[in-house]
PADREN-949890 format. One line per field, with one value per residue (C-alpha): x, y, z. Coordinates in nm, 3 decimals. Example, Ala and Ser with C-alpha at 12.3 -4.5 7.8 and 13.67 -1.06 7.14 Angstrom:
2
c1 <- (1.230,1.367)
c2 <- (-0.450,-0.106)
c3 <- (0.780,0.714)
***
This chain:
372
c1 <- (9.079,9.271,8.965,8.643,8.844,8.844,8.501,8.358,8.487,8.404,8.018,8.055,8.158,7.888,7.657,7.771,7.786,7.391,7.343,7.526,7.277,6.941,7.009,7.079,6.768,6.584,6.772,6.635,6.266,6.287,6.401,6.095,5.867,5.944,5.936,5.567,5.458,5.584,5.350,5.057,5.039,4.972,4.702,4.479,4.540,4.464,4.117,4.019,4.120,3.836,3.582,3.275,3.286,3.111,3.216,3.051,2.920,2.735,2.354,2.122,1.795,1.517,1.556,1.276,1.142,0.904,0.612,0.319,-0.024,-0.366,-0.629,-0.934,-1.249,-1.271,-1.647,-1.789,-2.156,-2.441,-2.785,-3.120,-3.470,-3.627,-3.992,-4.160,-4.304,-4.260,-4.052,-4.172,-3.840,-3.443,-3.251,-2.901,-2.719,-2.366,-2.014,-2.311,-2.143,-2.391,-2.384,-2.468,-2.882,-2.977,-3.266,-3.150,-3.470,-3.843,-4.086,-4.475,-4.629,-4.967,-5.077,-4.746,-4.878,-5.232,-5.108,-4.902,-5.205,-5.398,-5.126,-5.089,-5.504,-5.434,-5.236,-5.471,-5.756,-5.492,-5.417,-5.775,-5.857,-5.558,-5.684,-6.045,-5.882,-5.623,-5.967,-6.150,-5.856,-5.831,-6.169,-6.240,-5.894,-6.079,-6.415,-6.152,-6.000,-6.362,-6.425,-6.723,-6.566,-6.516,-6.149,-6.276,-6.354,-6.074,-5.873,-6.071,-5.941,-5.613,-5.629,-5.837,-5.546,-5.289,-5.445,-5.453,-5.114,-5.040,-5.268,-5.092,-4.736,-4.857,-5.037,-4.673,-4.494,-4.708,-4.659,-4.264,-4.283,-4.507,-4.279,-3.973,-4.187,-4.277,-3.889,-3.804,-3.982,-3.710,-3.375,-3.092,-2.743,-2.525,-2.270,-2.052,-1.959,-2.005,-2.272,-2.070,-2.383,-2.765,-2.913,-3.298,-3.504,-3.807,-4.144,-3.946,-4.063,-3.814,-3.844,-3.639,-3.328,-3.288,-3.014,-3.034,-2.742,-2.378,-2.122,-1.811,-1.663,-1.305,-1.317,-1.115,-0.873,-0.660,-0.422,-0.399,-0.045,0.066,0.412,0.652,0.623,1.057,0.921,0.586,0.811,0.991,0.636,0.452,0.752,0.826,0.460,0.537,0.487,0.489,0.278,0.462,0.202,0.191,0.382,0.708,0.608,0.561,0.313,0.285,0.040,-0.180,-0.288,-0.179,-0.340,-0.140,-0.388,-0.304,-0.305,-0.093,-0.279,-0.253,-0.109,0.104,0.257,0.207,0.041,-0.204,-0.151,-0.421,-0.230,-0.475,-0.383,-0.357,-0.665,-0.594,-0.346,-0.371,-0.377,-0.524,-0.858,-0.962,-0.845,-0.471,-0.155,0.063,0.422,0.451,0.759,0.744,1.011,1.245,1.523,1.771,2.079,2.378,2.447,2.621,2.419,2.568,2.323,2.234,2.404,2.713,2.683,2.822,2.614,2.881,2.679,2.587,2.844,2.800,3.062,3.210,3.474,3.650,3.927,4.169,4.407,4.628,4.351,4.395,4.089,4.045,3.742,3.571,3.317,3.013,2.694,2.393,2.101,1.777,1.682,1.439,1.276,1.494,1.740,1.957,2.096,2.234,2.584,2.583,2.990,3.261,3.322,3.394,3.273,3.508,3.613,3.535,3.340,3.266,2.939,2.998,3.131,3.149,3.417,3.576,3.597,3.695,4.008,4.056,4.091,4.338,4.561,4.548,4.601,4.961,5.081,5.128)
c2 <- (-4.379,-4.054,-3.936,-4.075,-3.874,-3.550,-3.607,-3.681,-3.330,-3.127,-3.241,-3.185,-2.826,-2.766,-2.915,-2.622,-2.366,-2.450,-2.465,-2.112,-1.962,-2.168,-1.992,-1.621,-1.668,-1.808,-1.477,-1.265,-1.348,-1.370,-0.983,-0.893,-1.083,-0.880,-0.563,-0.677,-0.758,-0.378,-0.243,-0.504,-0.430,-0.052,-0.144,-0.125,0.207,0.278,0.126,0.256,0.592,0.560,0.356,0.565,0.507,0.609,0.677,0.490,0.740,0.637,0.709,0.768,0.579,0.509,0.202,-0.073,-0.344,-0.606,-0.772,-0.934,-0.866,-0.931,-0.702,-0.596,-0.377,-0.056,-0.041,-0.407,-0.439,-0.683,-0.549,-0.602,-0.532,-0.249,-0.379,-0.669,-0.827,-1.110,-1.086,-1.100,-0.971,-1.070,-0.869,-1.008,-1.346,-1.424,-1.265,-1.010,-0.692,-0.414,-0.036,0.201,0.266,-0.036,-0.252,-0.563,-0.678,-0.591,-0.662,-0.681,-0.362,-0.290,-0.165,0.045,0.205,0.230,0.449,0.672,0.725,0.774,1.052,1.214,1.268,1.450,1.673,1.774,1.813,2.034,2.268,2.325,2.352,2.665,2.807,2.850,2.983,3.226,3.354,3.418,3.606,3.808,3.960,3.964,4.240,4.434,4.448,4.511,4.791,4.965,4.867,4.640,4.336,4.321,4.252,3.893,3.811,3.938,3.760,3.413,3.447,3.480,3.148,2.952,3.044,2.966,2.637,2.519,2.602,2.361,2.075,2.102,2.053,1.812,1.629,1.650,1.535,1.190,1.151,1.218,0.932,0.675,0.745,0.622,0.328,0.248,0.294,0.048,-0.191,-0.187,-0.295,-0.111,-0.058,0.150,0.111,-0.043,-0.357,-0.733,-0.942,-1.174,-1.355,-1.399,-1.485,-1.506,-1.645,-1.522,-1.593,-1.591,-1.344,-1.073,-0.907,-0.586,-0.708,-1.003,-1.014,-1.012,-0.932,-0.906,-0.731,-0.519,-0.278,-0.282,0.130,0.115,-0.128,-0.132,-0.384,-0.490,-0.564,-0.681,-0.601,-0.580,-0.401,-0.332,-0.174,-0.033,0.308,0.332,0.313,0.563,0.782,0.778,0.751,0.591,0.276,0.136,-0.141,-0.429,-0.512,-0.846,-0.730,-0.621,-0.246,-0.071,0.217,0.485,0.438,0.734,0.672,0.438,0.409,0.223,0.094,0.207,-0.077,-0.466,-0.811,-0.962,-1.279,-1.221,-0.897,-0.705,-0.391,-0.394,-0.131,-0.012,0.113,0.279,0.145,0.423,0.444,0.253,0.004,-0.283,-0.650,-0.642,-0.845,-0.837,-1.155,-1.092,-1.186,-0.906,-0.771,-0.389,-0.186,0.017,0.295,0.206,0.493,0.563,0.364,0.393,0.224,0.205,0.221,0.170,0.090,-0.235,-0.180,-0.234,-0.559,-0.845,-1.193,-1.495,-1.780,-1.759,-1.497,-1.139,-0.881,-0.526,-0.397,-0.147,0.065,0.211,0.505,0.382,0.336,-0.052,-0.273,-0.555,-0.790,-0.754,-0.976,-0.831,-0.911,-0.753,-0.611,-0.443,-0.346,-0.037,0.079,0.358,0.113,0.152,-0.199,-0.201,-0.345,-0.493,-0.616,-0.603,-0.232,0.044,0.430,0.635,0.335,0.389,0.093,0.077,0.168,-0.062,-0.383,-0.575,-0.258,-0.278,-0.738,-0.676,-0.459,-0.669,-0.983,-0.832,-0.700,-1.087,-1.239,-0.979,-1.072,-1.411)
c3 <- (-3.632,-3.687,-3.915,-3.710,-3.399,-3.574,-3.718,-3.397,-3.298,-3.576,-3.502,-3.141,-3.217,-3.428,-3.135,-2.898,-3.154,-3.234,-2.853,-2.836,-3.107,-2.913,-2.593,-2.760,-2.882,-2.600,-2.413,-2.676,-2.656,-2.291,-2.313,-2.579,-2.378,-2.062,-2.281,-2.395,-2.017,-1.919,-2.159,-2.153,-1.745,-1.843,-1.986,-1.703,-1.613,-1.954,-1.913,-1.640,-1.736,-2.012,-1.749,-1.654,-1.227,-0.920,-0.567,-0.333,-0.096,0.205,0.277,0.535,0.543,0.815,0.975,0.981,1.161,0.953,1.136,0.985,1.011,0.941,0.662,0.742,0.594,0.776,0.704,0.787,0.947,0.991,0.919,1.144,1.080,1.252,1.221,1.200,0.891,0.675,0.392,0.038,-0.141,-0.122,-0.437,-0.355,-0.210,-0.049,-0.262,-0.475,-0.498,-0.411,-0.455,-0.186,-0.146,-0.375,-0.196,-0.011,0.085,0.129,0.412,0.388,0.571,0.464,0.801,0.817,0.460,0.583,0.921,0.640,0.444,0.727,0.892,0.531,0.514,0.895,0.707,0.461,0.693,0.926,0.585,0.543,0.885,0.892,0.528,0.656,1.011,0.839,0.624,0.970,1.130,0.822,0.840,1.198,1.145,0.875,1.086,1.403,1.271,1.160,1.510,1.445,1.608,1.993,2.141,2.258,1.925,1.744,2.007,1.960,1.583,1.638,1.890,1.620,1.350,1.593,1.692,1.314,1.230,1.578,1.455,1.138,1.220,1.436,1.142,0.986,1.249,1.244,0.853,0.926,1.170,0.967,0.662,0.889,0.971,0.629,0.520,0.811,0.549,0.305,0.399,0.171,0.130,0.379,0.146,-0.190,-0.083,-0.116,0.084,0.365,0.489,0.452,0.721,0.620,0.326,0.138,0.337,0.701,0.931,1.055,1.372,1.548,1.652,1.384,1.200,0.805,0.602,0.676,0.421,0.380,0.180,-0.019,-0.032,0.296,0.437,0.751,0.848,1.223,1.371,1.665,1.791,2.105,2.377,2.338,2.006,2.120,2.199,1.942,1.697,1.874,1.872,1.493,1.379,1.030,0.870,0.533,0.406,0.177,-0.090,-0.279,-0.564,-0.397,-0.366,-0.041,0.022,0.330,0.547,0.587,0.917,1.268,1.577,1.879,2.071,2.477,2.600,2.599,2.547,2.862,2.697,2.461,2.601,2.256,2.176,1.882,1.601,1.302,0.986,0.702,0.380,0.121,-0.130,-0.469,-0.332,-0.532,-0.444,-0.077,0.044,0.365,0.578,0.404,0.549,0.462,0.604,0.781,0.820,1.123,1.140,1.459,1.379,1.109,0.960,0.735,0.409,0.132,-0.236,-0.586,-0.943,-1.003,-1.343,-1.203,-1.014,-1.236,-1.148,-1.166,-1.111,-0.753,-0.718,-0.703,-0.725,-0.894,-1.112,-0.817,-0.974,-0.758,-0.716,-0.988,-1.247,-1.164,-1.174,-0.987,-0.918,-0.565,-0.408,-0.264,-0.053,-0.168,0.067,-0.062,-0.415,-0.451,-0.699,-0.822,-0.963,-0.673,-0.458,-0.090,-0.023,0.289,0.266,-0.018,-0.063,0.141,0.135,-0.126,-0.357,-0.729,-0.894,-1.302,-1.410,-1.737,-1.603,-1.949,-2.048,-1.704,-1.754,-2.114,-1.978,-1.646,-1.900,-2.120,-1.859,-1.692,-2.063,-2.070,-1.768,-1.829)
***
């Protein structure tokens, strides 16, 4: 019994002696472990030392309102004969595209060409008629001045040449007028555009007033807005618009007209804005979106390269005064097209955000992964 006793406490000794040594070590890499998170939180500041950042400074920008409108051609007309005729000729049909001067249509004029010819033959006769009249006047003067000729006579020379040179421009005159007439006979293009309607067929008789053609032209565009008369003021004061094309882009307008006047209905005042030549993507008929300028705004813009996309979450690396990073939450606005993104919410003016946020989420991560 004597033995099992003291062997019973020689292992219980040796228990608490192991249980000594367990928690001096346990003690011991509690103390290195609290040495490594003093130097692993450092690490941060270390980072962002070496982080390329930008201030967040605030901007000024014009402030918009959006309303939709509707396109239209500037240059849009339906065509009527001037004469009357039948027609014999149609060169072009509904969605042709036709280039400014090239014949429409032809109508049948004979007796329109026979009155030309006829007015044109007056002219010759009236050229003659002034040739042999100039020749007359000429030497009625020579015998004049030998004094061979009477006054009387010398004067009824000088009437007879005047007379011609009167029948003749009045012999032009009716050729100027029967070529008009005869033009009136075929119907061309006032300018590039596309055919919108046809309203007659070959072998149909046109008459003044009738309508024949009906087209456009895509040289020129205007869009037609209408918006409130709260805004109407505020539009006419600033005088600028811009026009939000199909692709994203928006382009100045280089003119706007407010009309003077409200619909009496709706309450709204109409407005024209000129879309700029070479804008791409517009038809006439259009739905498309115009920014009026109302007055000016604030806001903050950083690069897009430094937004990090988390799922459905967007946010930025902000480093502070210490050189500490931390990960901030932000709502986005408006992109443009310099590369440059609005932040409506997460930041404030003056805070420093990382330009490289895989660097700055490398450095976050390791400082997280130290103080653990």
């Amino acid at each position: 019994m004597t033995t099992f006793f003291y062997t019973m406490q020689s292992k219980r000794s040796s228990v608490q002696i192991g249980c000594c040594r367990s928690s001096a070590r346990r003690l011991l890499s509690a103390l290195l472990l609290a040495v490594a998170l003093c130097v692993v939180w450092a690490a941060p500041a270390l980072a962002g030392e070496k982080l390329t950042t930008q201030t967040v400074l605030l901007h000024k920008q014009p402030a918009e309102m959006v309303f939709a409108g509707t396109v239209e051609a500037v240059k849009q007309a339906t065509m009527s004969s001037q004469v009357s005729g039948q027609i014999v000729e149609i060169n072009f049909d509904v969605n042709d595209f036709v280039n400014k001067g090239q014949v429409l249509l032809r109508i049948k004029g004979d007796q329109r060409l026979a009155t030309l010819s006829l007015a044109q033959a007056g002219v010759e006769e009236a050229k003659a008629a002034l040739a042999q009249a100039n020749s007359e006047l000429a030497r009625s003067k020579q015998l004049y001045d030998k004094q061979m000729l009477t006054s009387a006579k010398m004067d009824a020379a000088t009437a007879a040449q005047l007379a011609a040179q009167a029948r003749l421009r009045a012999a032009q005159a009716q050729v100027a007028g029967a070529s008009d007439v005869v033009a009136d006979n075929v119907i061309r293009a006032p300018y590039s555009g596309y055919v919108l309607e046809r309203f007659v067929q070959v072998g149909e008789s046109a008459t003044p007033g009738k309508a024949i053609f009906s087209g456009m032209s895509l040289d020129e565009l205007r869009v037609l807005v209408a918006i409130p008369q709260t805004v109407a003021p505020l539009v006419r004061q600033r005088q600028q618009a811009r026009i939000l094309l199909p692709d994203g882009k928006g382009v100045l307008a280089t003119q706007m007209t407010l009309f003077p006047y409200a619909d009496k209905v709706a309450h709204t005042f109409a407005v024209r804005v000129a879309v700029p030549e070479g804008s791409k993507g517009l038809f006439p008929g259009m739905v498309v979106k115009v920014a009026f300028t109302v007055g000016e705004k604030e806001f903050l813009r950083i690069p897009v390269t430094a937004v990090v996309q988390r799922s459905e979450v967007s946010g930025l690396y902000v480093v502070d005064a210490e050189e500490r990073i931390h990960f901030r939450r932000v709502l986005l606005g408006h992109r443009d097209d310099e590369g440059q993104i609005e932040v409506l919410a997460g930041v404030v003016a003056g805070e420093r955000v990382a330009l490289d946020p895989l660097k700055a989420g490398v450095a976050l991560q390791a400082a997280g992964k130290g103080s653990h």
